[in-house]
C-alpha positions in Angstrom: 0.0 0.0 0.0 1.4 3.3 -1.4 2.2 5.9 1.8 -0.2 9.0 1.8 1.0 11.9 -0.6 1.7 14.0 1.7 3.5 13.4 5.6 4.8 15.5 8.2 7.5 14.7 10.0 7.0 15.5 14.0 10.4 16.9 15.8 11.6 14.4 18.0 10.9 15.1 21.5 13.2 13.6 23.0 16.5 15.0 22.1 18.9 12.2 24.0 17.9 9.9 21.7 20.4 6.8 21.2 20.5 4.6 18.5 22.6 2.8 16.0 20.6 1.8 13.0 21.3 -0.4 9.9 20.6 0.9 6.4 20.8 -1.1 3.3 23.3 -2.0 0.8 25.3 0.5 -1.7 23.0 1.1 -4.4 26.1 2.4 -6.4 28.1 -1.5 -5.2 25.2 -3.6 -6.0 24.6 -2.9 -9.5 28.5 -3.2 -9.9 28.5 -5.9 -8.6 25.4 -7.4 -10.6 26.9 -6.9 -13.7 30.3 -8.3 -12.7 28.1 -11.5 -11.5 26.3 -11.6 -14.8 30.0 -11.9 -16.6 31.6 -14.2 -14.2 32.7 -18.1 -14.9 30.6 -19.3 -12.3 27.7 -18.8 -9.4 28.0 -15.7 -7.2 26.2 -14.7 -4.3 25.7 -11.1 -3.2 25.4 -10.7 0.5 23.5 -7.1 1.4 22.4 -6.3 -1.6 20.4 -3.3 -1.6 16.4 -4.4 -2.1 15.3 -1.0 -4.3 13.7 0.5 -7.2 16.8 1.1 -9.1 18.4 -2.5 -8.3 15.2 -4.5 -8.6 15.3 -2.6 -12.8 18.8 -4.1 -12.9 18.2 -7.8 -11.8 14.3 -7.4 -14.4 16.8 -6.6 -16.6 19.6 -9.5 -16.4 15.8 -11.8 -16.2 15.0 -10.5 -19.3 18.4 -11.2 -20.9 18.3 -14.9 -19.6 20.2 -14.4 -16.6 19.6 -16.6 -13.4 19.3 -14.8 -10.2 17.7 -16.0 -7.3 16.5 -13.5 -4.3 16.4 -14.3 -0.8 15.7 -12.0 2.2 18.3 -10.9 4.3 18.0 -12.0 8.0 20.1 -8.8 9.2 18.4 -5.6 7.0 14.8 -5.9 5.3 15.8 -3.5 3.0 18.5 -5.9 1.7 18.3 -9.4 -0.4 20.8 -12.2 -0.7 21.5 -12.0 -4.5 22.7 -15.0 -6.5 23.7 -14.6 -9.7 24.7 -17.9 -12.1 27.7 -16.1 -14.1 27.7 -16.8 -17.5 31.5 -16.5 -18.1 30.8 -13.3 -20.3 28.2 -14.6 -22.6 24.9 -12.7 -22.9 21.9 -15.8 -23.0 19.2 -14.0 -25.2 18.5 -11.3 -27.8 16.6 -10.0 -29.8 16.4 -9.5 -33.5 16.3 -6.0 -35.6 12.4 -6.6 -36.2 12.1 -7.1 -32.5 14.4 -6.0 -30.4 14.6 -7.6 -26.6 13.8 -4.6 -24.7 15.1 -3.2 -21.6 13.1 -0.8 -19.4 15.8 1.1 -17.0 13.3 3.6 -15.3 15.2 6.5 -13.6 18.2 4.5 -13.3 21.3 6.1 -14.6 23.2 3.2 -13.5 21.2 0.7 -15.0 20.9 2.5 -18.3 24.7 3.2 -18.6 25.7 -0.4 -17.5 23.6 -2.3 -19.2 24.2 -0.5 -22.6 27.8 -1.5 -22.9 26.8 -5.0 -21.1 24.7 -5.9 -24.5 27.5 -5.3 -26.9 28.7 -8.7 -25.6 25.6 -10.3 -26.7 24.6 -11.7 -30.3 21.5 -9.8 -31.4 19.7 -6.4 -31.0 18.8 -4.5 -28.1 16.2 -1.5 -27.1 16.8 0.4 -24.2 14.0 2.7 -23.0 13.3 4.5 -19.8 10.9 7.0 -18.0 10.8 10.4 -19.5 13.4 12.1 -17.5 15.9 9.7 -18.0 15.3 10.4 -21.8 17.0 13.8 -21.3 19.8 12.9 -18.9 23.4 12.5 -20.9 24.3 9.3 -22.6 26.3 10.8 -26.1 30.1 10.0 -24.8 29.3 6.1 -23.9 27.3 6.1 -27.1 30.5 7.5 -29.1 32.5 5.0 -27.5 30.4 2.1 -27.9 31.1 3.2 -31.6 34.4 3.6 -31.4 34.3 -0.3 -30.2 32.7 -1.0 -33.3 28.8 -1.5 -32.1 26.1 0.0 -33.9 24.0 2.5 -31.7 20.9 4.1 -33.1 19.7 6.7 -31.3 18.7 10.2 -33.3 19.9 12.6 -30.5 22.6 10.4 -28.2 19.6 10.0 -25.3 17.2 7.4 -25.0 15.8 5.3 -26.0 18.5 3.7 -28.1 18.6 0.5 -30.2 22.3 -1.3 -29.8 23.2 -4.1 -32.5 25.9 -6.5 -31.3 28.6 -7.9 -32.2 30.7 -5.2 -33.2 30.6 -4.6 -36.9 33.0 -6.0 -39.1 36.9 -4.2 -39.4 36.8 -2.8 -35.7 39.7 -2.2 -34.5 42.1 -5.2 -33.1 41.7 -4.9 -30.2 38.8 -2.5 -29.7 39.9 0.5 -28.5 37.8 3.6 -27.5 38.3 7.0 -25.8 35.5 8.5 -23.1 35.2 11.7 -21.8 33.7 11.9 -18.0 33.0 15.4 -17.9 28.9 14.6 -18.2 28.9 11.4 -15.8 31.3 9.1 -14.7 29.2 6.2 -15.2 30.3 6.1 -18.7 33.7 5.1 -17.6 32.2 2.6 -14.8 29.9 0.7 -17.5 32.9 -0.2 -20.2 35.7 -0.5 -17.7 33.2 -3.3 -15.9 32.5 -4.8 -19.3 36.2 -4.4 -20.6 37.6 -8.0 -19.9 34.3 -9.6 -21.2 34.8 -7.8 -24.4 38.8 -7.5 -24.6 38.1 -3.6 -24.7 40.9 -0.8 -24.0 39.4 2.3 -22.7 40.9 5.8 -22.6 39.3 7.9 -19.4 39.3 11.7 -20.4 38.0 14.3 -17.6 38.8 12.0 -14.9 39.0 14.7 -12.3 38.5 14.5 -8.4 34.6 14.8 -8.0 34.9 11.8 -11.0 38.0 9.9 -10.3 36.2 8.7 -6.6 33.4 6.5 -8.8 35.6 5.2 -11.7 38.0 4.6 -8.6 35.2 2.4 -7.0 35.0 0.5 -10.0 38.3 -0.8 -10.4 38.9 -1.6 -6.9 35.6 -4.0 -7.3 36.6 -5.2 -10.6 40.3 -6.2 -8.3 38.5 -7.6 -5.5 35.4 -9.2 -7.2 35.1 -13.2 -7.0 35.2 -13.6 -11.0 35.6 -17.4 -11.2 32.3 -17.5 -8.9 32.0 -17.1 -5.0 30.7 -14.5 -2.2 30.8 -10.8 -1.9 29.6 -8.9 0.2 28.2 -5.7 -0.2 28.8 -2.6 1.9 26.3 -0.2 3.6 25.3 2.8 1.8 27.3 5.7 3.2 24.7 8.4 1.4 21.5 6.6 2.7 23.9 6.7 6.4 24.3 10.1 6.4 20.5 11.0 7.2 20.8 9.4 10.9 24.3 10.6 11.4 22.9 14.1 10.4 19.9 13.5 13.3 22.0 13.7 16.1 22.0 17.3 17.6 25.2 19.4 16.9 25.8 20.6 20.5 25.9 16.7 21.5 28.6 16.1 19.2 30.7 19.5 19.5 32.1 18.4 22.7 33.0 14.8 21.1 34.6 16.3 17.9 38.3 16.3 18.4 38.4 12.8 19.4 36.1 11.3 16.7 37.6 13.0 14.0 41.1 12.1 14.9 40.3 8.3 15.1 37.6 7.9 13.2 35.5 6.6 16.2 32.1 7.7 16.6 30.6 5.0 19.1 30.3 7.8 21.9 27.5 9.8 19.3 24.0 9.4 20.1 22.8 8.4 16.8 25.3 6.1 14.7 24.9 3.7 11.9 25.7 0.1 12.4 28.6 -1.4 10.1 30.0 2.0 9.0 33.4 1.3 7.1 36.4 2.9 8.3 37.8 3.0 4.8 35.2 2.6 1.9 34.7 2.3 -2.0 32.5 5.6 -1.5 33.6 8.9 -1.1 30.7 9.3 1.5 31.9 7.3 4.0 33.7 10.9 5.3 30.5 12.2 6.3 31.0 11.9 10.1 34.5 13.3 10.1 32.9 16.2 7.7 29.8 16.6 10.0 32.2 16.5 12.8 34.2 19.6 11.7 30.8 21.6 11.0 29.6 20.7 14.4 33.2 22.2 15.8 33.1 25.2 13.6 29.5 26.1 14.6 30.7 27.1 18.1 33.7 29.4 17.2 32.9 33.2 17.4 31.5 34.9 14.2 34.8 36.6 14.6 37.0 33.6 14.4 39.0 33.7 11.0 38.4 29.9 11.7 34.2 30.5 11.4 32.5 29.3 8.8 33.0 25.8 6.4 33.7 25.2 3.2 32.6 21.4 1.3 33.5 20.6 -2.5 31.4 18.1 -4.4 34.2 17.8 -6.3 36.8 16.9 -3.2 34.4 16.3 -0.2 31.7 14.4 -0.3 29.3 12.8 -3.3 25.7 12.5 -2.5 26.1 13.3 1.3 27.0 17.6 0.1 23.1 17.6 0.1 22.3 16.4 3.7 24.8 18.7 4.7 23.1 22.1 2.6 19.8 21.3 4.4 21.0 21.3 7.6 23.3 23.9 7.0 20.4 27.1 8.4 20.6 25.2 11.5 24.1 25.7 12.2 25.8 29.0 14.0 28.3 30.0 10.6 27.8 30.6 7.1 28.5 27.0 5.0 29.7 27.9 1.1 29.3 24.6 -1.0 30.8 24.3 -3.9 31.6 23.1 -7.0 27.7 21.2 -7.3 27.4 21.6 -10.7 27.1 17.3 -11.5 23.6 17.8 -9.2 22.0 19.7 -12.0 22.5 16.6 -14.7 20.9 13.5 -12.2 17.7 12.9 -11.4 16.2 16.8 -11.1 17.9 19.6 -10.8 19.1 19.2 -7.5 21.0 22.7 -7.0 17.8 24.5 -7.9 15.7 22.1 -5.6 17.7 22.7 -2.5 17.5 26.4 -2.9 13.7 26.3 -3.6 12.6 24.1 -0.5 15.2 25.5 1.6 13.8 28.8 0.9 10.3 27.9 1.5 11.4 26.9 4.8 13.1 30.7 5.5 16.7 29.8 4.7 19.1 32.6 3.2 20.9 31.7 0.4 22.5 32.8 -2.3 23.8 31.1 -5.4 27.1 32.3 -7.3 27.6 29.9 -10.4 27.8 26.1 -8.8 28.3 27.5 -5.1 25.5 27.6 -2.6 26.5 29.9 0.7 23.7 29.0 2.8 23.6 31.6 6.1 22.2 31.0 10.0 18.3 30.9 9.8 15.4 30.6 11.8 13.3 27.9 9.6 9.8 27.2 10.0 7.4 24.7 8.6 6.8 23.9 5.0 5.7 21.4 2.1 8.2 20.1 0.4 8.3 19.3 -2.9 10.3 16.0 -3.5 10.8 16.5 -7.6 10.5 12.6 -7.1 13.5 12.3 -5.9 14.3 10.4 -3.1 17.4 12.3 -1.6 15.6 15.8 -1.5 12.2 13.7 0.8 15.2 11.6 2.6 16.9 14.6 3.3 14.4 17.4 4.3 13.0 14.4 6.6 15.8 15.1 8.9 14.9 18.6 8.9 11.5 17.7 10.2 13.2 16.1 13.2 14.5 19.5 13.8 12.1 22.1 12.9 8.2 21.8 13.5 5.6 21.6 10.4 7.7 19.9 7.5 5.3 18.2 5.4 6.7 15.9 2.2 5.3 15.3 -0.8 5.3 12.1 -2.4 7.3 10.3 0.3 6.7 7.1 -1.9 10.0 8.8 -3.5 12.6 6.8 -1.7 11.5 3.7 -2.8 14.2 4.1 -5.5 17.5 3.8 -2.9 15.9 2.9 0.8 11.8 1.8 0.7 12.0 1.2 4.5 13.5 4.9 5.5 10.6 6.3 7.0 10.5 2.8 8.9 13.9 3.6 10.8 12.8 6.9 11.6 9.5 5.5 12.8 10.6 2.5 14.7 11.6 2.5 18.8 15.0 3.4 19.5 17.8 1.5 19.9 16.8 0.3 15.9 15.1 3.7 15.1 14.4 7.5 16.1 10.9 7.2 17.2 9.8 9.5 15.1 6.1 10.6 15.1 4.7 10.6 11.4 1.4 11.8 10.6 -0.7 11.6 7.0 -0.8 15.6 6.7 -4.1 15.4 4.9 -5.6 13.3 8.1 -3.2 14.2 11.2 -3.4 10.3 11.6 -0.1 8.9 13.3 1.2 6.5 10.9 2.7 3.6 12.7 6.2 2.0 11.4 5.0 -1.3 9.9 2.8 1.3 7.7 5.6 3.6 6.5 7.2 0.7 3.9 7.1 3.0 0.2 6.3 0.7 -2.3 
């Protein structure tokens, strides 16, 4: 049952709450990792794998081209599944023909549609590759030129979707295919040859592989390295943007006295609110969150006067996904934050710079905007209804907000079903496992208890 279209989100009452909660998988590892399952020499099991939207399109789509995957439930996380995958050493099982193409629906999934096109050029037949109407107009022209430059046939009138692929490569490619791709757009591009590459004895040339870029092709070679490819386990980590959101709901003046110590060692057990599992070291450039929300929390209690006052995070060098929990809490804190360099959120799934400043408005924030930078000032915030764009980090991440400042109201909280379906169950559910947070149907006023709160 879908969740009422609009909630509000009730400040926690309790402000010593303490918890330590589990969150899924890495929606980013996952479908990695499915694709290097679907090209391995033998069965591989996924443990963790994050049970979402966007991952649930990836394993329809490896159904749909023949592949075996079985799904089991994970005893530890509901929002995970035990994923196993029967490799099929690099050979793609069915296709379709030019008259009928097999198709492939990839939703909103940018992963899904950028992996899975190069994943067809290893099969034997024609492919169609169709999404929802957003992901029509999100970027697909340099893994489209480069698939070309490998030798595959891709029609597609203005380098978007939908796009028909023909495969195998067409005769007189090069020996061995060779290919060039620029990351400036996404680097996904990169991620969905360089996963392919050994399946299809590809060499591929990264161009634009700067900092905010380099982190996610970086990702994708260390799984490549440490993947089982002859068959065998892996296990999948927790997703460091889904963790920031609880990390985020502990109070700043309970951490500013813990700061020094945590973000010298890395050890955040003495925090209120933690996440189970969190990596020390990770495959995602979020996993600094803590140490970054730690040096906010510090710098919120120097004196406006301080030449130390104020905070500075880069998309580009800081922090991935995660720069957005920190904008919206930013009016909350005692210094001016400047973030910077956020021009990759205006090419996802809305345009996310835009959507920050609009809701954050609404809810009596100062900002101002300067090119990619958002300086976001001290506030006093009240109430407001958030518009979610349908995108599940803007509902995940004004949530928090609602913990913290009465009357925030989200539309279409069914959003997060695309990264973390049981998120408004963790805030819902008793402490130590979740917040306790009140959630009422806005429309109603009705308290919405946990078990009810699953978007679907």
């Amino acid at each position: 049952m879908p969740l009422p279209e609009l909630i509000e989100i009730v400040p926690l009452d309790d402000k010593r709450v303490r918890a330590e909660i589990t969150v899924p998988g890495s929606k980013s590892i996952t479908n990695r990792a499915l694709i290097l399952a679907a090209l391995a020499a033998g069965e591989v099991t996924l443990e963790g794998a994050l049970w979402s939207e966007d991952t649930q399109i990836m394993v329809a789509a490896l159904h749909a081209l023949g592949f075996e995957v079985q799904v089991q439930p994970d005893p530890n996380e509901s929002g995970n599944r035990r994923l196993t995958v029967k490799g099929q050493n690099g050979r793609i099982p069915k296709a379709g023909t030019a008259e009928h193409p097999l198709e492939l629906r990839v939703g909103n999934a940018g992963t899904a549609a950028r992996f899975l096109a190069a994943l067809v050029c290893l099969g034997r037949g024609v492919y169609r590759l169709t999404g929802v109407p957003r992901m029509h107009e999100r970027p697909q022209a340099a893994l489209f030129q480069a698939l070309r430059e490998l030798g595959y046939r891709v029609d597609s009138p203005n380098n978007k979707l939908p796009a028909v692929i023909h495969s195998p490569a067409r005769p007189g490619a090069s020996v061995p295919p060779s290919c060039t791709v620029r990351i400036t757009e996404s680097s996904q591009f990169a991620s969905a040859l360089l996963l392919c590459a050994r399946a299809g004895g590809w060499r591929v040339r990264i161009e634009g592989e700067d900092s905010e870029e380099a982190s996610y092709v970086e990702m994708t070679r260390r799984l490549i390295e440490q993947f089982p490819a002859n068959g065998g386990s892996f296990r999948i980590e927790p997703d460091a943007s889904s963790g920031s959101y609880f990390w985020a709901a502990n109070e700043p003046a309970a951490l500013t006295h813990r700061t020094s110590d945590a973000d010298a060692a890395g050890d955040f057990s003495a925090w209120p609110i933690r996440v189970r599992d969190w990596p020390a070291s990770s495959l995602q450039i979020d996993h600094r969150w803590p140490r970054i929300l730690a040096r906010i929390s510090q710098a919120t209690v120097l004196p406006p006067t301080s030449p130390e006052a104020g905070y500075t995070i880069s998309r580009r060098d800081d922090l991935a996904d995660a720069i957005m929990t920190a904008i919206v809490l930013a009016p909350l804190m005692g210094t001016p934050g400047q973030f910077t360099d956020l021009g990759r959120l205006r090419l996802q799934e809305c345009e996310r710079v835009a959507a920050l400043r609009t809701e954050l408005t609404k809810c009596g924030a100062r900002i101002t905007e300067t090119g990619d930078t958002l300086t976001v000032y001290p506030s006093p915030l009240h109430g407001a209804v958030i518009a979610t764009y349908n995108y599940h980090r803007m509902a995940m991440c004004f949530a928090i907000l609602g913990l913290k400042v009465p009357g925030i109201k989200i539309h279409n909280p069914d959003c997060v079903k695309k990264t973390f379906p049981n998120f408004f169950q963790k805030l819902a559910a008793a402490p130590p496992n979740g917040l306790g947070a009140i959630i009422r149907d806005a429309r109603t006023g009705r308290q919405l208890a946990a078990e009810a709160l699953l978007a679907e």
